[in-house]
DRENKOLMI-662711 format. One record per residue (C-alpha): residue number from 1; y, z, x. Coordinates in nm, 4 decimals, decimal comma. Each point is the difference from the previous one (the first is absolute). Layout:
<rs>
(r NUM; (Y; Z; X))
...
</rs>
This chain:
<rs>
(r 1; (4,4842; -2,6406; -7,5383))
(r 2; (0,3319; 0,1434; -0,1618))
(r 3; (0,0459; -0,3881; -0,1436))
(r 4; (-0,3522; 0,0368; -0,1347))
(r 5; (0,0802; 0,3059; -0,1609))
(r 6; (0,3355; -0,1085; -0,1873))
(r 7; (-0,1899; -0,3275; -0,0954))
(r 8; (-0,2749; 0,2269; -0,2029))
(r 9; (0,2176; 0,2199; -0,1461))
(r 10; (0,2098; -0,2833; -0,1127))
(r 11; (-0,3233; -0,1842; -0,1376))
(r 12; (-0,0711; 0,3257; -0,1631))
(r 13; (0,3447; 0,0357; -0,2184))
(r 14; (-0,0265; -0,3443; -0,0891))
(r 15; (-0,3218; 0,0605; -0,1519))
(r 16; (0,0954; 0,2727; -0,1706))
(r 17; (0,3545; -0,1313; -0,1261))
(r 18; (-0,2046; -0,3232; -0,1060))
(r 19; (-0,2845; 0,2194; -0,1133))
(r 20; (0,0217; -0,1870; -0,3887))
(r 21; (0,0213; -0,3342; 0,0914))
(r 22; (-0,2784; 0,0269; 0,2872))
(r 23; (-0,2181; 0,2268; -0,2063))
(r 24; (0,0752; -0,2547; -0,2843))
(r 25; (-0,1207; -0,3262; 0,2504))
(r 26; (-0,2835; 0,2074; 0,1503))
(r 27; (-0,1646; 0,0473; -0,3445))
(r 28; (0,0498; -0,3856; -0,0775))
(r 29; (-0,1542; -0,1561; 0,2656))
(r 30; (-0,3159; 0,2267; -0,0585))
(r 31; (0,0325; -0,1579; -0,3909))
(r 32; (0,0908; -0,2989; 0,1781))
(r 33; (-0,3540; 0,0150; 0,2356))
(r 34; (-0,1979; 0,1345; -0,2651))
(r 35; (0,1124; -0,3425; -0,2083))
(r 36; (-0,0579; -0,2655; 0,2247))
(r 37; (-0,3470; 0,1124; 0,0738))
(r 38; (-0,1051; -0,0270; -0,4298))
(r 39; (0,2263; -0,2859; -0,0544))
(r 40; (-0,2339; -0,1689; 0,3209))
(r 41; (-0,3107; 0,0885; -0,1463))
(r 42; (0,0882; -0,0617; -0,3546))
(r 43; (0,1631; -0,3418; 0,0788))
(r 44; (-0,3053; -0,1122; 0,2418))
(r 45; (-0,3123; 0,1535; -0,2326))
(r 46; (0,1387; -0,0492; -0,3821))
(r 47; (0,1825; -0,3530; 0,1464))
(r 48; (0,3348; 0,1182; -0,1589))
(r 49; (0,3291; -0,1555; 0,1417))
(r 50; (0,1601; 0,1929; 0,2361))
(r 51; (0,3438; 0,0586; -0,1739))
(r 52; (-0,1456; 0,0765; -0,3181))
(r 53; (-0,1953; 0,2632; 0,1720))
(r 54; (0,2965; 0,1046; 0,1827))
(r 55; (0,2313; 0,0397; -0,3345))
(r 56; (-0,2877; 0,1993; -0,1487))
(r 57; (-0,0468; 0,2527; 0,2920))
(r 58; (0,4162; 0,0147; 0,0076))
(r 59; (-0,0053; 0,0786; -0,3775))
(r 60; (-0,3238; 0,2957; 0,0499))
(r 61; (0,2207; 0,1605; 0,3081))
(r 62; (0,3365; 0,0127; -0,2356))
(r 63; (-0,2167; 0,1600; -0,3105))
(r 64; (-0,2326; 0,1937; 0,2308))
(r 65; (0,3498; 0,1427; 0,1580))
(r 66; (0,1821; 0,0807; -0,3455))
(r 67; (-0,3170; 0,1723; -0,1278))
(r 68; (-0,0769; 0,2146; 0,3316))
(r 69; (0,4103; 0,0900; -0,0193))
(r 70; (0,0026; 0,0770; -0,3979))
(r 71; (-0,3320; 0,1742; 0,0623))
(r 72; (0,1507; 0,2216; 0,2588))
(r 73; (0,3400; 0,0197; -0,2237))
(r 74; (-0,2131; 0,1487; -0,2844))
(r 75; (-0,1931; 0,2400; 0,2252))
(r 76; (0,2810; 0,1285; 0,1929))
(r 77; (0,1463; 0,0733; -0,4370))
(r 78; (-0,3055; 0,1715; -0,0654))
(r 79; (-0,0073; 0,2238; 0,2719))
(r 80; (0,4078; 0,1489; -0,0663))
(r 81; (-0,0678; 0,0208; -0,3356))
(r 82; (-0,3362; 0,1918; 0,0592))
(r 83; (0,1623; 0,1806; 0,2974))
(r 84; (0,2465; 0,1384; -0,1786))
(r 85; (-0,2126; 0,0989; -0,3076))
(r 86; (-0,2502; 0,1694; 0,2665))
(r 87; (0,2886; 0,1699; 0,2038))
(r 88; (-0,0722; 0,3501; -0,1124))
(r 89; (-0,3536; -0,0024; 0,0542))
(r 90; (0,0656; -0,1410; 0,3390))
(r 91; (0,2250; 0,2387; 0,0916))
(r 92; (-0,2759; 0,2266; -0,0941))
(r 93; (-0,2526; -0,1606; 0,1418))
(r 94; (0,1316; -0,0385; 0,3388))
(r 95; (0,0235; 0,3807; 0,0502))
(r 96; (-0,3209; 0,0489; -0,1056))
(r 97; (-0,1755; -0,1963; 0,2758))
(r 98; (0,2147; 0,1387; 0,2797))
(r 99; (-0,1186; 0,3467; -0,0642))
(r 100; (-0,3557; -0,1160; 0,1333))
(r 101; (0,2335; -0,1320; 0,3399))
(r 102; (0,1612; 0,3362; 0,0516))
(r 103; (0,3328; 0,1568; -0,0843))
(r 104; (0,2007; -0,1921; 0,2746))
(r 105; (-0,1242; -0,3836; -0,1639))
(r 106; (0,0715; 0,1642; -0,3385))
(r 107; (0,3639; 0,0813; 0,0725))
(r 108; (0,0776; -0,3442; 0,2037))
(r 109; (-0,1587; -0,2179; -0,3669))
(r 110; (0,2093; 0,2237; -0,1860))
(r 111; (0,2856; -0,0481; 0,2025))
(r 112; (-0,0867; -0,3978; 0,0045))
(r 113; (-0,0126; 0,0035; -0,4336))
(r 114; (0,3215; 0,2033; 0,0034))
(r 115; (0,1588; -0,2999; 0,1760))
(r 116; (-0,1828; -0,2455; -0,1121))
(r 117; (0,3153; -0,2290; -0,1475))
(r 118; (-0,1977; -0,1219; -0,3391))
(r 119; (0,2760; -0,2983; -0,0758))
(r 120; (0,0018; -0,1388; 0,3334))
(r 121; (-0,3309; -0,0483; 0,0249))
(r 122; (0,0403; -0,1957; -0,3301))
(r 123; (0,2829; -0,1889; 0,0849))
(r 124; (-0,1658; -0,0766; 0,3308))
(r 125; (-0,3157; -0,1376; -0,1933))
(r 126; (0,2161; -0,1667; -0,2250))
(r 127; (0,1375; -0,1720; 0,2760))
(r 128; (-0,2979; -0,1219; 0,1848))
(r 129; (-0,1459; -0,1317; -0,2941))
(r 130; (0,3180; -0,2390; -0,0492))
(r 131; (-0,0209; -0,0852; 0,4109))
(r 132; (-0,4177; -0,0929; -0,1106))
(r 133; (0,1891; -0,2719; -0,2605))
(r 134; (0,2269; -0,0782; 0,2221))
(r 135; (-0,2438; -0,0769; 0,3214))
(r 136; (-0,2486; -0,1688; -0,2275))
(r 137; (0,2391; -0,2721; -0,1043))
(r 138; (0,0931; -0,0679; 0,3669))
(r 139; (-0,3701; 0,0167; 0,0867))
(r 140; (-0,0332; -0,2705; -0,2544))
(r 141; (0,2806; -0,2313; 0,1602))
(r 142; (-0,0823; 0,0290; 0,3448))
(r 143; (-0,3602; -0,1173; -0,1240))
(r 144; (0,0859; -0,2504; -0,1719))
(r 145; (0,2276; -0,1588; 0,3013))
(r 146; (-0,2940; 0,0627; 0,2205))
(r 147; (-0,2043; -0,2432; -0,2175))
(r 148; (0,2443; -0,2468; 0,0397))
(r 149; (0,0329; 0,0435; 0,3875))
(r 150; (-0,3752; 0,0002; 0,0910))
(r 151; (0,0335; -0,4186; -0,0589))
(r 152; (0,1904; 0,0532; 0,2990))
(r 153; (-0,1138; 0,2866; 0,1839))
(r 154; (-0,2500; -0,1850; 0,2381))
(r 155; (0,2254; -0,2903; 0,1003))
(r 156; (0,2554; 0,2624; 0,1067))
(r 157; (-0,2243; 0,2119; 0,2164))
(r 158; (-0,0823; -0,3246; 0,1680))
(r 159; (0,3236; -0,0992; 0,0526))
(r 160; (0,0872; 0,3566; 0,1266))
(r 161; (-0,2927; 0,0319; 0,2581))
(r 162; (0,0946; -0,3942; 0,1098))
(r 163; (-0,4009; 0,0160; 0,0684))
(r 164; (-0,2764; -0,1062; -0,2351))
(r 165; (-0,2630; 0,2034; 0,1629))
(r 166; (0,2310; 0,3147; 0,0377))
(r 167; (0,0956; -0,0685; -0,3874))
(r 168; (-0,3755; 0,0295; -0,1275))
(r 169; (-0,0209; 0,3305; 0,1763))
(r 170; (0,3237; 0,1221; -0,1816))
(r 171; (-0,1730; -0,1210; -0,2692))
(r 172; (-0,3850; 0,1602; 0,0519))
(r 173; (0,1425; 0,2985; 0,0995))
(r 174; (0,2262; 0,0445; -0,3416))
(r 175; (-0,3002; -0,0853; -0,1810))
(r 176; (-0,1826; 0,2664; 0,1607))
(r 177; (0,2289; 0,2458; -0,0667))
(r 178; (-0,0128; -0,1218; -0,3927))
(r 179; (-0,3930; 0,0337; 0,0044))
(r 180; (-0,0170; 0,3434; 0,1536))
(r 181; (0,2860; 0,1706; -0,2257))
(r 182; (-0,0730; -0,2013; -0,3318))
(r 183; (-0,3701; 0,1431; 0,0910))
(r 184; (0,1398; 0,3278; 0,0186))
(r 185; (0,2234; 0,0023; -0,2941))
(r 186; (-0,2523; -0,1439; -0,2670))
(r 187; (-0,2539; 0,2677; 0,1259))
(r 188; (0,2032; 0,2662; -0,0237))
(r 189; (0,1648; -0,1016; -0,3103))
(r 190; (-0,3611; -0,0110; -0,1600))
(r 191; (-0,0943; 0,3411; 0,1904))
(r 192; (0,3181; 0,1542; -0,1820))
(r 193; (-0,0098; -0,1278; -0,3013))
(r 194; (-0,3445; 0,1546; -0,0689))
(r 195; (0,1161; 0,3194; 0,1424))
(r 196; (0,2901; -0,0029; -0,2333))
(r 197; (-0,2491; -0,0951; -0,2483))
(r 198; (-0,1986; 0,3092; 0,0805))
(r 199; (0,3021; 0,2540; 0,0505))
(r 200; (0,1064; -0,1343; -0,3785))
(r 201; (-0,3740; 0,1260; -0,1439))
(r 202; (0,0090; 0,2744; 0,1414))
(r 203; (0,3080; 0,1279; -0,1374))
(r 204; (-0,0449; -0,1228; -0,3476))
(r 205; (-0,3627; 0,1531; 0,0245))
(r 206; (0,2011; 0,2962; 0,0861))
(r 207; (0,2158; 0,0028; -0,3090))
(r 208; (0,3692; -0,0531; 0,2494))
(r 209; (0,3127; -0,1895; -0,0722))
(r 210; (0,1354; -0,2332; 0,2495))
(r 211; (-0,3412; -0,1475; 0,0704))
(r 212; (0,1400; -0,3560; 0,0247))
(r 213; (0,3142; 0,1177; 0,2295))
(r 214; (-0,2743; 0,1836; 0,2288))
(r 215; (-0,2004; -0,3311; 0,0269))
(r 216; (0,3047; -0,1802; 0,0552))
(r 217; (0,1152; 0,2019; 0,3117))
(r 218; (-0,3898; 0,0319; 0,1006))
(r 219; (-0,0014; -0,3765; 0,0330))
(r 220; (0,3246; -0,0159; 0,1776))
(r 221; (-0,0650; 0,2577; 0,2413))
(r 222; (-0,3721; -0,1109; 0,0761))
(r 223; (0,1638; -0,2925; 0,1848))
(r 224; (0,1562; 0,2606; 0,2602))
(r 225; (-0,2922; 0,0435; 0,2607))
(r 226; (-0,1203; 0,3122; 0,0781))
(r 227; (0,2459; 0,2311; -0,1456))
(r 228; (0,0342; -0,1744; -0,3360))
(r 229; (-0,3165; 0,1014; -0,1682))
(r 230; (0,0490; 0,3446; 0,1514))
(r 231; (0,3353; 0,0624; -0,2137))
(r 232; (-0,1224; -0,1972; -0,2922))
(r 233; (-0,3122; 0,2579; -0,0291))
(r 234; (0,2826; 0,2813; 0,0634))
(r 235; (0,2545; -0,1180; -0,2835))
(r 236; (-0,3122; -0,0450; -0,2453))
(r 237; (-0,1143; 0,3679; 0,0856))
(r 238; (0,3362; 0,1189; -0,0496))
(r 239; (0,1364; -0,1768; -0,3469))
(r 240; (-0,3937; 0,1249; -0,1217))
(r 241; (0,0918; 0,3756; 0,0371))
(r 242; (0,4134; -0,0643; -0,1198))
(r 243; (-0,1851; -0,1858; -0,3094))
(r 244; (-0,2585; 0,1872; -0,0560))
(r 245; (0,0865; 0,3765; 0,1318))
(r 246; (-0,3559; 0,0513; 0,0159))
(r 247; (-0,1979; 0,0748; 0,3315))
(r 248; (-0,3505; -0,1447; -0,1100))
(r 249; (0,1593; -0,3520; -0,1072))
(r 250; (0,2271; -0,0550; 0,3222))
(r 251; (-0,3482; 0,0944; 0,2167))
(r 252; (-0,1628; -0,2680; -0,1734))
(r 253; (0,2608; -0,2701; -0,0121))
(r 254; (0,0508; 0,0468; 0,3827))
(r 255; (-0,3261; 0,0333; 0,0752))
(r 256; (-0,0656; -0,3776; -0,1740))
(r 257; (0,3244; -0,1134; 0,1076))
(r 258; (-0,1407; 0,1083; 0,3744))
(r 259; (-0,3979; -0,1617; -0,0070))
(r 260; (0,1439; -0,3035; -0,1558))
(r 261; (0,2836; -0,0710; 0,3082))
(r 262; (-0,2367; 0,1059; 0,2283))
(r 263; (-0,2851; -0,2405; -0,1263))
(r 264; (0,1818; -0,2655; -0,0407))
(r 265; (0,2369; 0,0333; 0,3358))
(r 266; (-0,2470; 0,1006; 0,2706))
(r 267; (-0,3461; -0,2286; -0,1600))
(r 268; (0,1218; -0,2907; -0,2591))
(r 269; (0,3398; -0,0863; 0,1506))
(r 270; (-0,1211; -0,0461; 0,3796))
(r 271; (-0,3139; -0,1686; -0,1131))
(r 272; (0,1849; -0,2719; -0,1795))
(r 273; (0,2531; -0,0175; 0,3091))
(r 274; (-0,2081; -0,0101; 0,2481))
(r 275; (0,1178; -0,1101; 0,3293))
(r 276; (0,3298; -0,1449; -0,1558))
(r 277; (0,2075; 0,2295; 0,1507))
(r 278; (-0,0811; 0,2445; 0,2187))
(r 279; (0,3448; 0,1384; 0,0908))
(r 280; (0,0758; 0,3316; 0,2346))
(r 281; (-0,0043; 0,2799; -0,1916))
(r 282; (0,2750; 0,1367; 0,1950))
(r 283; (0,1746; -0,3631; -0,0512))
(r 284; (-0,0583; 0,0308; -0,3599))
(r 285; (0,1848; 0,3758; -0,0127))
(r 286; (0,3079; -0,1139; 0,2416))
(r 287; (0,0508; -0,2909; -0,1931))
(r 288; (0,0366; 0,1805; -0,3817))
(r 289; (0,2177; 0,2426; 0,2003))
(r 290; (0,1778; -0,2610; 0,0836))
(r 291; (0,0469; -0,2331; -0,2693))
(r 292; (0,0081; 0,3056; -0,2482))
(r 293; (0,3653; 0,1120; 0,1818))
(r 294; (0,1592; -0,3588; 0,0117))
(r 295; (-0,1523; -0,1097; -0,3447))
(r 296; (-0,1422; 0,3400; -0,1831))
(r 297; (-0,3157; -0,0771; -0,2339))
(r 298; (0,0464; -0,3690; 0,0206))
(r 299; (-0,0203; 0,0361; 0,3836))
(r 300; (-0,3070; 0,1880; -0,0523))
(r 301; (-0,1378; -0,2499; -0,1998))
(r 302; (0,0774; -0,2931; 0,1978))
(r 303; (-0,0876; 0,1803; 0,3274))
(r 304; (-0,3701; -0,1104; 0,0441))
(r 305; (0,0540; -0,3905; -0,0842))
(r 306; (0,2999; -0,0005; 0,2721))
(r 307; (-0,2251; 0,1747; 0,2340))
(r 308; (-0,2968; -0,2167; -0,0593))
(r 309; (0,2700; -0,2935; 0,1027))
(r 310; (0,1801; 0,1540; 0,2529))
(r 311; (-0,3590; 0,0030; 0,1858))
(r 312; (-0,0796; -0,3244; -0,0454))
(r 313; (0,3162; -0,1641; 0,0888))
(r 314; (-0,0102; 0,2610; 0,3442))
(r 315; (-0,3598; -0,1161; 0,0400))
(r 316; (0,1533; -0,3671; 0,0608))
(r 317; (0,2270; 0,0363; 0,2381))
(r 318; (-0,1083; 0,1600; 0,3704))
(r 319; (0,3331; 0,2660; 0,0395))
(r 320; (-0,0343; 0,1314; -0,3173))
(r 321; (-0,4272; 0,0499; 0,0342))
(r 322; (-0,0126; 0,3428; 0,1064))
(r 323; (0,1738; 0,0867; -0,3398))
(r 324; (-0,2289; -0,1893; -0,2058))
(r 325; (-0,2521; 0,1944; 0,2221))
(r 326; (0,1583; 0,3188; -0,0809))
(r 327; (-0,0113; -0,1079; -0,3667))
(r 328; (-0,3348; -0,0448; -0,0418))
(r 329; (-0,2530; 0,2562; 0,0026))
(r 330; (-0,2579; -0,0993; 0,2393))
(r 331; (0,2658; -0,1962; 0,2204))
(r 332; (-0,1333; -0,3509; -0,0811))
(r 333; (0,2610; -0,1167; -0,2374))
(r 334; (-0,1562; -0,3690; -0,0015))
(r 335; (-0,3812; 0,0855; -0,0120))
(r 336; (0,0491; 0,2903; -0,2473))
(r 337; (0,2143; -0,2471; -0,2513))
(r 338; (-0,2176; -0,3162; 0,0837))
(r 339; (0,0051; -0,2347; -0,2908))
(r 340; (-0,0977; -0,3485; -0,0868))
(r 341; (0,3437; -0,1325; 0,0191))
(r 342; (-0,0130; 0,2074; 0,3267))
(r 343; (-0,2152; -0,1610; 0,2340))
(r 344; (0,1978; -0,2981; 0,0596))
(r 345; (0,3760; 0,2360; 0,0933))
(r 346; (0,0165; 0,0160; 0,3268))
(r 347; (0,3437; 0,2119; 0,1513))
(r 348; (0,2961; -0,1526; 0,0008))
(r 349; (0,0390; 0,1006; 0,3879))
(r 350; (-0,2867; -0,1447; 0,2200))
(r 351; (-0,2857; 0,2821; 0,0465))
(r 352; (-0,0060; 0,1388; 0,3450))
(r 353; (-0,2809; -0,0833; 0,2243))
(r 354; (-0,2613; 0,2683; 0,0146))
(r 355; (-0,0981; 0,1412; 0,3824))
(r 356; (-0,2292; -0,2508; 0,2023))
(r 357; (0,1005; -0,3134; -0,1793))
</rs>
């Protein structure tokens, strides 16, 4: 038990010690899954060589990455140089809302702007954005030596397993894992952006600054389950009444801001998901706890698709069931996630014998 213990917490200040590097490799094999699936379909329906589809897809990830990054960069400008320009009237602002709360809230937010340390935030944005650069051009590398490994990849999980049978189930269950996550990424990737989309109307209908930066972080923070729509809707409200100052306009924007998350989260979003994942809600919650102290936002982000694989891979083997159990939400971690490429994984341990047999 006390060995357990020390292993964890050693596990745990690796992770966050190697938080770049492993935050940087998490994100490129998702790119990396996401790829092979387009590069299969476009190589086996348009009949285009393989490497030539593989050199394209390398060349879309390294532009797709430099323009998300400078898009960010330019964002992140925008909002210092309209943050400091809208200071004042935030300062202002601020006050003015936390007389509705009561005089206790009122004194703590002034307290809060009083201290609020203007340049370090700055110089803390400033640095994140050069970290984005930074993690984008190791994104790019380790998905470009991933490319060159896959030639490889299933000759050494057959020589590691030293069993051809045990080797295709390696091999089906890794695929799985890519299906259900790759699933759940372009959905909610689509889900976002049209959320974003929305969020971005409704602030230009509104007459506000920072409408792209607002869709920017609305997209981002979409991908955060349960709790990331919720402060989306709440930083939208809020930059509405600093921009604005006006009562009427902030009612509306949130009000919008509000229908559409809610639309789109609880009716479109689990309709186009369906039964793909079905985690524990409770699961869901530990796990952002979780990976949002070893890994912060990025943990947050990534949460869900290491979940979703953590279950899987538990699923497979007998000892580690009951937390694939505990993972899923109705307890049936292989009926709930049953796929195509499912039906023919069988657990890696042999399946115990059920009563009377």
């Amino acid at each position: 038990m006390f060995l357990g213990i020390i292993a964890f917490a050693l596990v745990l200040f690796l992770l966050v010690q190697a938080k770049f590097i492993l935050i940087s490799l998490a994100i490129a094999i998702i790119l990396f899954s996401l790829t092979s699936d387009a590069i299969h379909a476009i190589s086996k329906r348009l009949k285009v060589p393989k490497w030539l589809a593989t050199t394209i897809a390398l060349i879309g990830i390294t532009l797709g990455l430099l323009w998300v990054s400078t898009t960010i960069v330019a964002q992140i400008n925008e909002v210092i140089f309209i943050a400091i320009s809208y200071t004042e009237q935030a300062q202002a602002a601020l006050p003015a809302l936390a007389e509705r709360l009561g005089p206790e809230v009122q004194e703590r937010i002034l307290t809060a702007i009083t201290n609020f340390n203007v340049t370090g935030w700055i110089r803390s944005l400033a640095g994140q954005a050069s970290g984005l650069l930074s993690g984008s051009i190791l994104v790019i590398m380790f998905v470009g030596f991933m490319f060159v490994e896959q030639l490889w990849f299933a000759t050494k999980i057959e020589r590691l397993t030293r069993d051809h049978a045990r080797a295709r189930q390696v091999t089906q269950i890794i695929a799985s894992i890519k299906h259900r996550v790759n699933r759940y990424l372009v959905v909610k990737a689509a889900v976002s952006a049209v959320t974003a989309a929305i969020v971005w109307m409704i602030f230009n209908a509104a007459g506000l600054d920072l409408a792209g930066a607002v869709a920017l972080l609305t997209f981002i923070l979409n991908f955060i389950p349960s709790i990331g729509s919720i402060v989306a809707t709440i930083i939208a409200s809020l930059l509405a009444f600093v921009l604005s100052g006006d009562g009427t306009t902030t009612a509306i924007v949130a009000i919008a801001c509000t229908a559409s998350q809610f639309a789109i989260g609880n009716v479109i979003e689990p309709m186009l998901l369906g039964q793909t994942l079905q985690l524990s809600s409770f699961g869901i919650i530990l796990s952002l706890a979780l990976w949002g102290v070893v890994w912060g936002i990025a943990g947050m982000f990534l949460a869900v698709p290491i979940m979703v694989a953590m279950m899987i891979i538990c699923s497979q083997i007998n000892w580690l069931r009951p937390v694939a159990i505990m993972l899923s939400r109705e307890g049936l971690p292989s009926a709930d996630f049953q796929t195509e490429e499912d039906d023919q994984i069988t657990p890696l341990a042999p399946k115990l014998k059920k009563p009377g047999m």
